[in-house]
C-alpha positions, 0 to 999 in steps of 0.5 A: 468521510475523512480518510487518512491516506499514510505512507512509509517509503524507501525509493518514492514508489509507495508515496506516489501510490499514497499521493495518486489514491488520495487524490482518487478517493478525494474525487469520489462523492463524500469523500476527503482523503489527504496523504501523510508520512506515516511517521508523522502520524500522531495519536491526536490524529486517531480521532480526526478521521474516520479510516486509515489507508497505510501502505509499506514498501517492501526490501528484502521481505521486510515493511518500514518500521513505521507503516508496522507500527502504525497499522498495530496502533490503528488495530489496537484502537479498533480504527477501520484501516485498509493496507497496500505494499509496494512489492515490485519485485513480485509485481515485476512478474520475473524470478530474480535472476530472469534475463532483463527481456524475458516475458513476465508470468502470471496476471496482474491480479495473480501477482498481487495475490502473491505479494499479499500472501508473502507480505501482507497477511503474515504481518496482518496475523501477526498483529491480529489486525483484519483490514478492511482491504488489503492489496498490493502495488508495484515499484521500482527499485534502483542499485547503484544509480541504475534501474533494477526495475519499475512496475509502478502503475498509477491506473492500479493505484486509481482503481483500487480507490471505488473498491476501497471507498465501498469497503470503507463503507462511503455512500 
């Protein structure tokens, strides 16, 4: 199985979610995975492979135009796609506003499910695109030179990919 692992960024974090699952993927039996800037994503390469992974880093609420519209492409050609934000503002687990060193709320999971209730599905619905998985990563964000924050955590990455080898109904 060839999967296509693309990614749309703004500060890194979404590629290197991009670059640690496809190389997750690529150790399973039976499977391929490469990873792509989502912008280079051409139409030639809707038949080159048999599922697509993309992912969009989250500013302001808002996707990267070109991770939106490639899942819209891939849904309109009936392709098998699965998709991730990098939302580290929410997978922080601190309000805007918190002290720096106050304690995060909320699990791991109960955040991702916030973030792919807030990003994920609207935009899904709005497509009428039904992934074949769907989760949410965190990331780091920087303003002026200094680190906001920085949920990033590779060992969710990897442990995303059995889930989404079998959702893509790899052997």
């Amino acid at each position: 199985m060839k999967l296509l692992v693309a990614w749309a960024t703004r500060q890194g974090s979404t590629r290197a979610s991009a670059i640690v699952l496809a190389r997750a993927l690529s150790e399973l039996p039976g499977i391929e995975a490469e990873e792509r800037n989502a912008a280079r994503v051409g139409t030639g390469d809707l038949s080159a492979y048999d599922g697509f992974v993309v992912g969009s880093s989250i500013m302001a609420g808002m996707w990267k135009g070109s991770a939106k519209r490639l899942v819209a492409k891939l849904g309109k050609a009936g392709k098998s796609v699965a998709v991730f934000v990098s939302a580290g503002g929410v997978l922080n687990g601190k309000k805007p506003g918190a002290a720096p060193d106050a304690p995060a709320e909320g699990t791991i999971p109960e955040r991702q499910a916030e973030a792919v209730a807030l990003f994920l599905d609207p935009v899904l619905a709005k497509l009428g695109v039904r992934p074949v998985a769907k989760t949410a990563f965190g990331g780091r964000m920087t303003m002026f030179g200094k680190l906001m924050f920085d949920s990033w955590d590779a060992d969710l990455v990897k442990a995303w990919a059995p889930e989404l080898a079998k959702a893509f109904g790899a052997k």
